[in-house]
N, C-alpha and C positions, 0 to 999 in steps of 0.2 A: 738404404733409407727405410727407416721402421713405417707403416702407415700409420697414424694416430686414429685410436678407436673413436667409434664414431656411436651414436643411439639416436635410435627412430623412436620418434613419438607426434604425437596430433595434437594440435590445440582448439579448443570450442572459441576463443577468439584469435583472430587472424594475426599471423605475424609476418609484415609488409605481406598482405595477400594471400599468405599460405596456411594452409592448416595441416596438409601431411609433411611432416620435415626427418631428414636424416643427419645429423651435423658431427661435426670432434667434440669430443668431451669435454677440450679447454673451451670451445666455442661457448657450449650446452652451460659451461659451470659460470660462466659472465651474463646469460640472459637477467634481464629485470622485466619479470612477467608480473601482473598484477595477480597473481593467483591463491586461490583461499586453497585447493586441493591438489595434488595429484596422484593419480592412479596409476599404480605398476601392477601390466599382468605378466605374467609367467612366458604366455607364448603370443608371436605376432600375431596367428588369426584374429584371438580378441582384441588387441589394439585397434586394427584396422577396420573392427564391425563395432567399436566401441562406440555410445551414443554422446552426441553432444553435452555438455553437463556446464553450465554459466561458470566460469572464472576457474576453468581447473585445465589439465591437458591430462593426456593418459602416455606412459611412458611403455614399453613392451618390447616383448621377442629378447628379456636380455637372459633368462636362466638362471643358472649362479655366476653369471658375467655382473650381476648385481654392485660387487665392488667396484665398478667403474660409478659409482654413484658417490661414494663413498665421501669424498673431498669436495662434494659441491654443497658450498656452504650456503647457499639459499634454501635448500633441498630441510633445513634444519629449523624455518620459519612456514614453513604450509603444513596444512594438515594432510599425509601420506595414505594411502588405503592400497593394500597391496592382496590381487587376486592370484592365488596359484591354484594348482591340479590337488584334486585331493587325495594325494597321497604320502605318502616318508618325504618325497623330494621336496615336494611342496610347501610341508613342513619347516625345512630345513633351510630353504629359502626366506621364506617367512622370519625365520632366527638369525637366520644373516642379515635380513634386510633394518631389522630390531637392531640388529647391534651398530650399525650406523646412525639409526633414526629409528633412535626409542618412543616414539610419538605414530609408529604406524600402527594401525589397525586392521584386520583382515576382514576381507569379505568372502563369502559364500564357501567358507571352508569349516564348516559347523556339520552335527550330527544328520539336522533337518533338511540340508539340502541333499548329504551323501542318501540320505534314504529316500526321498523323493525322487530321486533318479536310478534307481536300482537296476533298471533295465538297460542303464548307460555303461557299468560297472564294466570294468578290465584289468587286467593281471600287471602288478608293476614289474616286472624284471629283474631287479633287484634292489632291497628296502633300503635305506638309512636308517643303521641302527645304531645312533648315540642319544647323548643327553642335548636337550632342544632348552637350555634354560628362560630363554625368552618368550619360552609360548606364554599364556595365558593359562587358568584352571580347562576352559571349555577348549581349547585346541592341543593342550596339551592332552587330556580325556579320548580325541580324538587320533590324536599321534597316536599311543599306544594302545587305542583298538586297532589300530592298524597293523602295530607291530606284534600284537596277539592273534591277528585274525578274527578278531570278535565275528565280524558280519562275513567275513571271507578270507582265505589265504591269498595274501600279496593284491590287497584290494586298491583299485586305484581309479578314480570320477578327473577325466580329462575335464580340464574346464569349457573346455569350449561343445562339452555336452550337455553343460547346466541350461537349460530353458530361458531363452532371452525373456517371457516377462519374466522369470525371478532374478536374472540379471537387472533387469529395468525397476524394478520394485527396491531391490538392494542399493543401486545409486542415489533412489530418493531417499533414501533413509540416511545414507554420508552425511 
């Protein structure tokens, strides 16, 4: 017997009492939340240190496991903001998550943040080099500094090095 995939995510209101939950995807794709937002990061740390935010949950820890989102058609009526690592992967993530739900927006993966953290900076391992066609002009701009090396070779801003208040400044702004 197959396990059916499961996704952790937290909700800012309670569901029958809980806020951290792990559940199956069929479960996760039948919720009726009242939700205006939700927030997909890249990796479970920032899920789990994610701040409260009125009427949204934050989804995390799923990678390019992303397509397990994919068929849940509620997911296609909230507004999406989706935070990865700044680098190729991240990217790429970011474009896969678009092709699902072309209503997502990214956060904290712009020029300004990668430079205000420079001292955070680490080596990706190996890039993703294709065509990202669903980036935007300003993340696209950034994809291929990346893949030139503009600021560095194989330059790569874990997220969970961004500085919580610019994390906490960037969710007011959603």
């Amino acid at each position: 017997m197959n396990p059916q995939p499961t996704l952790e995510f937290a909700a800012s209101d309670e569901i029958a009492g809980l806020t951290d939950l792990q559940v199956r995807i069929d479960e996760f794709a039948r919720l009726q939340l009242p939700l205006k937002t939700v927030f997909v990061t890249e990796n479970e740390i920032n899920g789990l240190v994610f701040p409260e935010v009125a009427g949204a949950m934050v989804i995390f820890g799923l990678g390019y496991g992303l397509d397990r989102l994919s068929g849940i058609d509620w997911l296609k009526q909230v507004d999406i903001v989706y935070w990865g690592d700044i680098d190729t992967h991240g990217f790429a993530m970011l474009d896969q998550m678009r092709s699902y739900f072309p209503q997502t927006k990214s956060m904290l993966m712009d020029h300004e943040t990668l430079l205000a953290h420079r001292e955070f900076w680490g080596n990706e391992p190996k890039q993703v080099k294709r065509e990202l066609p669903r980036l935007d002009a300003v993340e696209s701009a950034l994809y291929q500094a990346l893949l030139t090396g503009t600021y560095a070779p194989s330059l790569r801003l874990e997220q969970e090095r961004i500085s919580y208040s610019l994390v906490l400044n960037s969710i007011r702004q959603s």
